[in-house]
Residue, then its C-alpha position, 0 to 999 in steps of 0.5 A: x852214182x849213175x848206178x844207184x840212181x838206176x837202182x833207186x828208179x827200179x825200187x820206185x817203179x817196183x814199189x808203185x807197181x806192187x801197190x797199184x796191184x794189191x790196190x787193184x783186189x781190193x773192194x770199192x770202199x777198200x780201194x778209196x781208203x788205201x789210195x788216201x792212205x798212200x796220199x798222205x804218206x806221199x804228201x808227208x815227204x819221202x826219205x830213206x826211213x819211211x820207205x818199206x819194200x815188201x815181199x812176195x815171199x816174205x822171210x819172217 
C-alpha cells in the first residue's frame, strides 16, 4: 500500500510541476485565466476520473 502511495505523490507533484511550467510561457492575461481554471477544477474535487496526465511526447 505504501508503494502506490508513493506512487500516487510522484503523479501529483509531476503534474503541478508541468502545469506551473506550461503556466509559466504564457502571457499575463493568459496566465490569469489558466490559473482560474485549475482553481475551479480543484475546488470541484479530485478523483481518479478527472485526473489527466499529459505527455511531453504524446503517442497520438
Amino acid at each position: 500500500m505504501q508503494n502506490n502511495s508513493n506512487d500516487y505523490e510522484f503523479c501529483i507533484r509531476l503534474t503541478i510541476d508541468n502545469a506551473k511550467k506550461r503556466i509559466n510561457l504564457l502571457e499575463d492575461s493568459n496566465k490569469i485565466c489558466v490559473i482560474e481554471e485549475y482553481r475551479e477544477w480543484l475546488n470541484d474535487g479530485l478523483n481518479k476520473h478527472t485526473v489527466l496526465l499529459l505527455r511531453d511526447d504524446p503517442i497520438i
